[in-house]
Each structure stands twice: as C-alpha cells, then as structure tokens.
N, C-alpha and C positions, 0 to 999 in steps of 0.2 A: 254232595260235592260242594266245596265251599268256592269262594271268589276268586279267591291268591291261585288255587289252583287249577280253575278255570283263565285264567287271567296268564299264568305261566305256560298253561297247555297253548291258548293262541300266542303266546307269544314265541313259543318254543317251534310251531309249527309256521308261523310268518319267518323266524330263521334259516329253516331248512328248505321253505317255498327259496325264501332269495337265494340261497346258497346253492338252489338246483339249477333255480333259473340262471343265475350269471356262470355258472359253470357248464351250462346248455349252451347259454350265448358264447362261450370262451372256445367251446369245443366247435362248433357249427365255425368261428370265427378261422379257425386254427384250420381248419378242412379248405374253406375258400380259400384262404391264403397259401395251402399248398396247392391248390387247383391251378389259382391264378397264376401263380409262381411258376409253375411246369408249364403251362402255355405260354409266359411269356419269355422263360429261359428257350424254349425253343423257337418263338419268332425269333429271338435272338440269334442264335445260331445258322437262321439258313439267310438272314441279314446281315450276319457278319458283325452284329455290334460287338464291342470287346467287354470281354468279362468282367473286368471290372468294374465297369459303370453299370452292367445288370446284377451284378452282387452289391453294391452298393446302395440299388434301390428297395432291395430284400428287406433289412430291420425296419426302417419307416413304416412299410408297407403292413409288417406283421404286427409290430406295434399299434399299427391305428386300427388295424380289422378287429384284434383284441381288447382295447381299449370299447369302443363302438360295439361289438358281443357284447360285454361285460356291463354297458350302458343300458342296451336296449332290456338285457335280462334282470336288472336292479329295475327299469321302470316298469316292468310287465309284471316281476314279484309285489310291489309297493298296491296294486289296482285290487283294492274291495279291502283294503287292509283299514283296519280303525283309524281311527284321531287322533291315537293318541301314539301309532306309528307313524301315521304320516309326517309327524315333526322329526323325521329323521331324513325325511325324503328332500327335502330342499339342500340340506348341506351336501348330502351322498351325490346328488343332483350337478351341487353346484361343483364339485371337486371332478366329477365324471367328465362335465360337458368343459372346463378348462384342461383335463388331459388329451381330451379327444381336438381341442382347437388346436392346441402346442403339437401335437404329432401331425397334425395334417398340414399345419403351416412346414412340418420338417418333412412331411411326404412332399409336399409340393416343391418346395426349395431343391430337395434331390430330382426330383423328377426335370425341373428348369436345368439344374448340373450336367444330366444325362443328355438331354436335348444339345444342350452347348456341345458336349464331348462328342455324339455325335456327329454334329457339324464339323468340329476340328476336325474329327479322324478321319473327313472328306478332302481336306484342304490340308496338305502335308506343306513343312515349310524350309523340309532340308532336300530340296529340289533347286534346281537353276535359276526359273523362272517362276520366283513364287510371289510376285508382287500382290496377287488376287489373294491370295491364300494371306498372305500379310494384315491385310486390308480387314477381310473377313475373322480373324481371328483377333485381329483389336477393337472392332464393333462386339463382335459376340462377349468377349471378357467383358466391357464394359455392360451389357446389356444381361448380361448374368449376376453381377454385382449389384447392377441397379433394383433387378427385379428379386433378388434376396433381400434386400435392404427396405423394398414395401412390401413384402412378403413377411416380413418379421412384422413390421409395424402393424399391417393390417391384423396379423395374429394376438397381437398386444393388445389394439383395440376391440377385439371378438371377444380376449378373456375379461378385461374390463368391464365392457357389459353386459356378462354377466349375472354382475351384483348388481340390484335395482338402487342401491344409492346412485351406482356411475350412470348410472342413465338417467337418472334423476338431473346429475350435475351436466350430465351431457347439454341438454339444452341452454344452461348460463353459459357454457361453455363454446357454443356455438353461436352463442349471442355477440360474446365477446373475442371471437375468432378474430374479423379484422384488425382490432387494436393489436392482440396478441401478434398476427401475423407481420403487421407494422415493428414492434417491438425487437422482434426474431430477426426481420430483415435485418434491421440497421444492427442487433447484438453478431449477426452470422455475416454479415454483408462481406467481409471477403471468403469466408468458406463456400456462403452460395455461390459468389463469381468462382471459385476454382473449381466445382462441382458444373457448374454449367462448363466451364471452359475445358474440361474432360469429356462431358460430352461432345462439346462441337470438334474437339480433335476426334474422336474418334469415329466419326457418322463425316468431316469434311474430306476424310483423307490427307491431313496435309503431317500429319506422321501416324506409322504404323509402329507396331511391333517388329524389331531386329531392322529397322532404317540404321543406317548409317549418318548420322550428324554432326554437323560443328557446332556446339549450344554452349554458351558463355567462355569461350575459350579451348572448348576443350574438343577432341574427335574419339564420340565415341556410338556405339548401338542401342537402341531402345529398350528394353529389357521389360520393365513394365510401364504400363500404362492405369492410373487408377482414378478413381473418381476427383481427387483434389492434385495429385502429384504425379510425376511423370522419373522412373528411375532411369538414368543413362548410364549403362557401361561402358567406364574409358577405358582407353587401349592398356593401359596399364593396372588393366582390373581395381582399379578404383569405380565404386560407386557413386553418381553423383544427384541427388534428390535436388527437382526440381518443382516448382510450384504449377499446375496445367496451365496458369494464366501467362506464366513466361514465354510460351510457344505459340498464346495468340496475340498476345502484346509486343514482344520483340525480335527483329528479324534475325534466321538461323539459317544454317543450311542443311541440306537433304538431299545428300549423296545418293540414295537411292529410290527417289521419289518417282521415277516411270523407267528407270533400269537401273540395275548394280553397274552398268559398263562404264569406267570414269575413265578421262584422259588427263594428265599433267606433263609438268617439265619439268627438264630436267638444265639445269643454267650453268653456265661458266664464263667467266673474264680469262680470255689470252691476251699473245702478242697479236703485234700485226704479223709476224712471221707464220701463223699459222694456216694451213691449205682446209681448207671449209670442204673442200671436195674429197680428200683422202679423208678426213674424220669422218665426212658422211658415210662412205663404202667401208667404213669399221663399224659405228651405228650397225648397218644392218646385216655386218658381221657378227656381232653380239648378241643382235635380237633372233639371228636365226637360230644359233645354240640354247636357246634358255627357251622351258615353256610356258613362263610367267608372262609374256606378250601375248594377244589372241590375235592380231596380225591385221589388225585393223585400219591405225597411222602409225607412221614413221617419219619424223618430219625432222628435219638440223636446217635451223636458217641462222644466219649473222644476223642478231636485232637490231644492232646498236654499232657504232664504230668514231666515238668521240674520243678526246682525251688523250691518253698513252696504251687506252685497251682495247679488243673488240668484244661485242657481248654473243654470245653463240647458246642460240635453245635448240634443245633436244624435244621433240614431243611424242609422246608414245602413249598405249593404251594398256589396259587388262580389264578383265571379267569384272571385277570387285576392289574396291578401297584396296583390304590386305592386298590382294596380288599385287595392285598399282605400287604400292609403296615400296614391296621388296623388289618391282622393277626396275623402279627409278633409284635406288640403293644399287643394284646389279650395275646398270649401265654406267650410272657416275664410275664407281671404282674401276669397270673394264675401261674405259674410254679415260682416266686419271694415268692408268696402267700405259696404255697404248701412247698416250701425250709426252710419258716419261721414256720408255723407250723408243719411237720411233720420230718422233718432233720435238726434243727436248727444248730446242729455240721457240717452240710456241709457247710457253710453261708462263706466266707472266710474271714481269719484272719492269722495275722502274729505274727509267735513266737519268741521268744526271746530266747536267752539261756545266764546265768547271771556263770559266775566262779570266785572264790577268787586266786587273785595274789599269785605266787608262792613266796616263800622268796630265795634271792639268797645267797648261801655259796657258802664261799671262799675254792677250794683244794689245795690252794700252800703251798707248805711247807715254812717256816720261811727262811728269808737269812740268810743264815754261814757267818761266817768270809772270807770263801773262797770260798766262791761263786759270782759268774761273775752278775753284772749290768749292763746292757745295758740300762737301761731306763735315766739316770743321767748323765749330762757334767761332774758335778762339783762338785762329789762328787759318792760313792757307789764302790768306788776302790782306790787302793793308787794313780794311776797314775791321778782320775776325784779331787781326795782331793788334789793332787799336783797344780794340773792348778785352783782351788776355792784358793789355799794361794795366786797365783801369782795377783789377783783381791781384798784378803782381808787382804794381810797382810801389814805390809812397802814397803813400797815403796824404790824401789832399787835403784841406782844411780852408775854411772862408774865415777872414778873422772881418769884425766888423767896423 
C-alpha cells in the first residue's frame, strides 16, 4: 500500500469522524431543544405568559443549542487528528465560536424582550387609574433599549476577540482609552447629554408614557420615549420629535403627572344687566344633562367688573384633558344659547354717549382808551403806534 493512499484513507476517515461527530452534536442539540422547549411552553401556560413572547424566544434558542452541538462535535472530531488537519482546526474554530457569540448575544436580547413583555402584561394602561402602570412601562422601555444596546456591544467585542491580532491591539487600545474616551466626549457631547437625559426622564418620573403635555406650544401625549428623543402626539395627530434634554432643560407642563382629573374655565364679558344668580342655576342645569362632568366643582363667579363689562368664570371638571375640553365647548355654547334667549340685555354691547358743543362767550370787557395792550408791537398804545410810524411813515434822513 503506497502513501497517497494511506494518506487518502486517513484523511477520508477524519471526514466522516467530523461528519458523525457534528451531526451527533446537531442531533443531541435538536432533542434538548425540544425538551427545553416543552417545559418551558408549559410553564408558560399555567403562568399565563402570552404566546407570543414564548414563541418568539423558540429560534434563538434553537439556533444556539445547534450552533454549540455542531461546535462541540467539530472539536471532539479534530482530537488525535494529524498536523497537517489540525491547520483546519483554527479557521473551523474561529467561524464556530463567532456564530455561537452572535446567537447567544440574540438569545439573550430576546430573552431581556420577554422579561420587559412580561412586566408590561402586568401593568395594563387602558385602565382609569394607570399612573403606576405609566411610570413602570416607561422605565422598562427604556431599560430594554439600553440593555440591547450593550448587549450588541458586548457581542461585538467577544467576536473581536476572537482573532489574536484583536487582542493583540486590545491592550494599545486600552492604553489609549482615556484620550479616546476624551475625544468621544467632546465629538458626542450632545448625544451623550440627550442619552443621559432619557434616562433621567424616565427613572425621575417627571414624564411618562401617554402623559398628557403642553411642550413648545403645543397639547399633546407622549407616545414614545427613547434614548436621545422624546415623540409627542398632538391633538391633531401631528407628530412632534423632541430632543430628551428639552424636558429637563425647559419648563412644560404635565396634565397628568399624579392624576388625569384637570379642572379649567370657561370665561365670558357681559353687560352689567346680567343676573350671575340665574346663569348660575343654568351652569348646573347643563352640567346635570351631560356626562362629560365627573361632578366634582362647579363654580360661576364675577371676576372682574371694570369698564363697560363684567368678567364672569365658569369652573368645572372632568376625568381627563379630552373629556375637559369637550366640556368646556358644551357649556360655553349651552350658556351662549341660554344668554340669547332668555337675557338677551346681558349679551354685551357698547355705549355711546352723543352731547352738543357748547358755544363759547366772550367775558372781556371792551378796550378803553386807557387801558394797557400787551398783545400788539405795533400798535394798542401810544408808545406800540409810535414804533408802527417809524416802519410806515417817511422815511427819515440826517443830512450833515
């Protein structure tokens, strides 16, 4: 028997070793995974989690146990193999152990998603009173974004090193970290501040998710909340993208920051003719028919009474912003209604007042002959009629 084919038979039988092996490890792999998989679809079940997020953690899971088989069976085929196989063993090596980092970083990351989903599906947010439930699902979103986000990194850096060049450079690398991390700063410095200031909104409480807001003009709900930006839906389903640092840099308000119950008013200028006591017992004629009121104030007082008007506030309540609004809409036009037919003289209007010009008389008495002028140069005394001839009579001349 010659070399070539000594040399062919091991190498023909070191193929079908690995080929047994990693399809030993794939099979063995593919059994746990359904093992696993039935116990924990059934925790799931008598836990109530929702299918979705237990089927969702299915492919990671199956992919990494088979990845990990198919690893472990390549390195157990490769042990007592010659020298001149084992220079296959490093590449096979290195491409195995980067598939199996990438899927367990994506097993982990699902596994974080399901924990969050969890949590949410405790904390329901189309309830009355869901200020907790607000609160807790705008920490959790952000803490699941975060924890993806060095969940990838950390994954990045595991396949890097890897390769013994990166770990080689690793160390200059962490020599020159502080320069680097100085450099980063001042290149990122407002993304780090909008990143930190995403966080501290969402760990201070001082907005949630679905708050109710006045932020640069506008009224509207929080929609999302994200690491550098903060989305507001206005009432008019406009979108409006804010930067997170605008909510801890400039003051806003927060209609719904320790209850949805808001109260406002509702305003009018009449006459003086109008009775403040009859409009009152309409108020809570209006507010009894409608059940956009939760029946909490009901308040009409004259604020004001200057001028040619009086000022007359309405104050009332509802459960929430929306309800508030289409309240304070309701009562105006009932009580506009009521002003027009039943007080038309309170309706406000402006008077006029019209007088005829006085005539003016004169009381001076007539000039005398001896009476003093002072209004006239040149003329109204002997001495102003002296200095009018030197201007209108001849003209004088010195002869010499």
């Amino acid at each position: 028997m010659d070399l070539a084919s000594v040399w062919a038979d091991v190498v023909g039988h070191f193929w079908s070793r690995l080929g047994a092996d990693v399809l030993i490890g794939a099979v063995i792999a593919v059994v746990a995974a359904g093992v696993v998989g039935a116990v924990f679809r059934s925790v799931g079940r008598r836990r109530g989690w929702p299918d979705r997020a237990v089927h969702r953690l299915r492919w990671p899971f199956r992919w990494l146990l088979l990845a990990t088989g198919v690893w472990i069976g390549a390195t157990a085929a490769f042990d007592g193999a010659g020298s001149d196989l084992l220079r296959l063993q490093a590449p096979i090596d290195t491409v195995l152990n980067i598939a199996v980092i990438a899927l367990a970083g994506w097993f982990v990351a699902t596994i974080v998603s399901l924990v969050v989903d969890l949590l949410l599906a405790r904390y329901r947010t189309d309830v009355a009173d869901n200020r907790v439930a607000r609160r807790i699902r705008t920490q959790a979103l952000i803490i699941r974004r975060v924890s993806i986000a060095v969940i990838v990194v950390i994954a990045l850096a595991s396949a890097l090193l890897v390769f013994p060049a990166a770990r080689a450079a690793g160390a200059s690398l962490l020599a020159s970290a502080g320069v680097l991390s100085i450099i980063a700063g001042l290149a990122a410095q407002s993304t780090l501040g909008n990143v930190i200031a995403g966080m501290q909104l969402a760990f201070s409480g001082a907005i949630r998710v679905d708050d109710v807001v006045i932020a640069n003009g506008e009224w509207g709900r929080i929609e999302e909340i994200t690491l550098t930006s903060v989305v507001v839906h206005v009432w008019d389903d406009r979108r409006m993208v804010l930067p997170s640092t605008y909510f801890t840099t400039t003051p806003f308000e927060n209609w719904t920051r320790t209850s949805s119950q808001l109260m406002q008013s509702v305003d009018f200028d009449l006459d003086w003719l109008v009775d403040p006591q009859a409009m009152r017992d309409e108020m809570h004629r209006v507010l009894a028919r409608t059940a956009l009121w939760d029946g909490r104030v009901a308040v009409l007082q004259v604020t004001d009474a200057v001028g040619g008007m009086i000022h007359v506030r309405v104050l009332v309540t509802a459960v929430d912003a929306p309800t508030l609004f289409d309240l304070r809409c309701f009562v105006r036009e009932e009580l506009i209604r009521w002003l027009h037919h039943q007080q038309p003289a309170a309706l406000p209007r402006t008077r006029v007042q019209l007088t005829e010009p006085e005539v003016a008389t004169s009381t001076s008495a007539p000039r005398g002959a001896g009476q003093r002028d002072d209004r006239e140069l040149f003329g109204g005394s002997a001495e102003g009629t002296a200095r009018g001839k030197d201007f209108t009579g001849p003209v004088r001349t010195h002869q010499a």
